[in-house]
N, C-alpha and C positions, 0 to 999 in steps of 0.2 A: 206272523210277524216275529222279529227276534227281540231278544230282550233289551235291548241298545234302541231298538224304533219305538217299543213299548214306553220305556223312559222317557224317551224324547218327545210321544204323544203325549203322557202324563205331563211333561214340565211345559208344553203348550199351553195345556189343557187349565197348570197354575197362574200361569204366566198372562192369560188373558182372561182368567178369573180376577185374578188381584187388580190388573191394570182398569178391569171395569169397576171395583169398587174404591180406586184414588188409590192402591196400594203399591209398594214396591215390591216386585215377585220376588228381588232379590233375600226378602226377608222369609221368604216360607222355606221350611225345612222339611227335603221330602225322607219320609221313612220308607224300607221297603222290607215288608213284613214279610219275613222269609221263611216261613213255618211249611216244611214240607218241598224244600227245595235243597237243591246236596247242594255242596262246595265248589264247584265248578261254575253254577249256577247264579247262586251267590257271588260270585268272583266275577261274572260277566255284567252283572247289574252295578256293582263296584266300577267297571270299568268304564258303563255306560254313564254313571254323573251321581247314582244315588249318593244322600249326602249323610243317610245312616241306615246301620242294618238293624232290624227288628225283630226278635225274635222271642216267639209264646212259648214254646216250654224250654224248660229246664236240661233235661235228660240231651236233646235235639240239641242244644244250642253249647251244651259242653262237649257233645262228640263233633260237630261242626269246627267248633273252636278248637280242638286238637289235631282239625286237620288244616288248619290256617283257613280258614272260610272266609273270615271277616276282614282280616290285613289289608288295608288303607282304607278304613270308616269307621268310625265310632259306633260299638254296639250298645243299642238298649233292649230293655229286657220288656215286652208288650204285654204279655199275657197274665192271667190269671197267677199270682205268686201266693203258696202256701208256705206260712212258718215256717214249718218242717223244711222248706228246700233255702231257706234266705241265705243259709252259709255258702249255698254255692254261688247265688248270686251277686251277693254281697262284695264290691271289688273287681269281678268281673264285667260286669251291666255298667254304663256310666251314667245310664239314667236307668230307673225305675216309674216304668208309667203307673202301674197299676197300684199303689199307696190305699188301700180301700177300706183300714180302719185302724183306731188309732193300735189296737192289738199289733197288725202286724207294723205299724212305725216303729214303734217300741222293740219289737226285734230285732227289725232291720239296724235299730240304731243299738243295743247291745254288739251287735256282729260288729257293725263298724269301728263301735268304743274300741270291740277287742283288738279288731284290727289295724287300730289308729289310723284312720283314714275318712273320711265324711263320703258318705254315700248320699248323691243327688236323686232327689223323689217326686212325684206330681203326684196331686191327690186327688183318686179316681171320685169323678162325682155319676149318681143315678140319675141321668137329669129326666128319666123317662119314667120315674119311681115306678120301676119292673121288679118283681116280688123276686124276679130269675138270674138278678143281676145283684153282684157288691156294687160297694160304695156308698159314698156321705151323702146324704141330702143335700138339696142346694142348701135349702137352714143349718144344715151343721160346718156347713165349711169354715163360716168365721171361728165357731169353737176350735175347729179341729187345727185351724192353722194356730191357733193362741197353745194348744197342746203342744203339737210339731214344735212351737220353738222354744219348747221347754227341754228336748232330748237333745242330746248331745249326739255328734255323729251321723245327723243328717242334715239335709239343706231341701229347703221346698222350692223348687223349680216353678210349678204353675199348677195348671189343671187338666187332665183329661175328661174323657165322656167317650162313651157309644150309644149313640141314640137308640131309641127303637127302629125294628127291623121296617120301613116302610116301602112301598108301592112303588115311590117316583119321591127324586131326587128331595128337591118342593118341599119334603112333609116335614122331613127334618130341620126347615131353618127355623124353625119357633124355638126346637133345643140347643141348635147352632147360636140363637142369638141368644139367650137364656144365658147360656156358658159364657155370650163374650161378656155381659151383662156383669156376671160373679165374675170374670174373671180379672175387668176392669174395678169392679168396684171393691175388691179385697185389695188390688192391687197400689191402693190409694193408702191402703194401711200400713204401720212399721210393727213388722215383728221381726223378731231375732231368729237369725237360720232361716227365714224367708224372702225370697224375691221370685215376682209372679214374671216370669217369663218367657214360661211359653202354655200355648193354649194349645195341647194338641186332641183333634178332632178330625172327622175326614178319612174313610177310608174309599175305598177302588169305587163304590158305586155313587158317591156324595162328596167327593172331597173338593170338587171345582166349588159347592156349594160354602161348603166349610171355610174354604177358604174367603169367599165373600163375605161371610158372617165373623172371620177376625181372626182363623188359627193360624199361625206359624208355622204349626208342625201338624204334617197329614201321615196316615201311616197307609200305604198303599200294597197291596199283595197280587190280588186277580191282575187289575190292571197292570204289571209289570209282566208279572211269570206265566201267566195266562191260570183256565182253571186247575183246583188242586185237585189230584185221583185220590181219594180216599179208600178206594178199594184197598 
């Protein structure tokens, strides 16, 4: 299948997810995680509807971006972010999913001070408390957003998560709804430099799920570009 019928299964696939749990599909924002996909590639899932491009490393996403990979979608930055690489991100990425403690907020938001400009954030949560995985605990998020809105130079968008790896779809709504859980009930709170708006959750094997369970934003890869060759 091409990458345009891919999409187009995927936005079925939300679109009668949402409708069975009373939602409007038009609210979900599909990400398409483009890690290991060149620029041509990228350019046809653009063309096909995606409504942002996502991308996990750093290195990948700055030589992509120099070949015009992204040009008409909003790039956010999905993957794992270390300190050491924030300046590149920082300004580039118009969201940052991965926020996974308050160390690197605190960077991110010096980079932006520098750059006078606010960098939009989501604060990765562990909702599978995996010894293998960052991010806050569900218990620390109220802390960490009362932190977050003490720094200057960023804005807290909402929350992420990656479940644990399981079996069948199914297993993951008890963290799917966990998440929507925090992500409503933080969302009831006023902090400064926060507004909880998007929940993103949901990738290629679970995201129909995810989306039942409350996220906005799914970030989808296999199910778009088909498998990635790691060779």
């Amino acid at each position: 299948m091409t990458i345009a019928e891919n999409v187009a299964n995927v936005r079925a696939k939300i679109d009668a997810a949402a409708r069975k749990a009373g939602r409007d599909p038009g609210e979900i924002l599909l990400v398409a995680a483009t890690k290991m996909n060149d620029a041509s590639r990228v350019q046809e899932a653009i063309a096909a509807g995606v409504d942002i491009c996502g991308e996990n490393r750093v290195q990948e996403m700055l030589e992509k971006n120099a070949q015009g990979a992204y040009e008409g979608a909003p790039l956010h930055f999905i993957g794992h972010l270390q300190k050491n690489k924030v300046k590149q991100v920082v300004g580039l990425a118009e969201l940052i999913h991965g926020a996974d403690s308050l160390a690197l907020l605190e960077t991110i938001s010096r980079e932006a001070i520098k750059r006078g400009i606010v960098q939009d954030v989501l604060l990765e949560v562990n909702i599978g408390a995996e010894t293998s995985k960052s991010g806050f605990s569900p218990e620390e998020i109220p802390a960490a957003l009362e932190s977050a809105a003490a720094f200057g130079g960023i804005f807290v968008r909402g929350l992420m998560a990656i479940p644990p790896i399981c079996q069948s779809p199914d297993e993951n709504r008890p963290f799917f709804l966990e998440m929507q859980k925090l992500f409503v009930d933080n969302g009831r709170k006023k902090y400064d430099n926060v507004s909880m708006d998007f929940l993103s959750m949901g990738m290629s094997g679970d995201f129909a799920e995810a989306v039942a369970c409350g996220a906005n934003m799914v970030r989808v890869g296999t199910a778009i570009f088909g498998p990635r060759n790691y060779q």
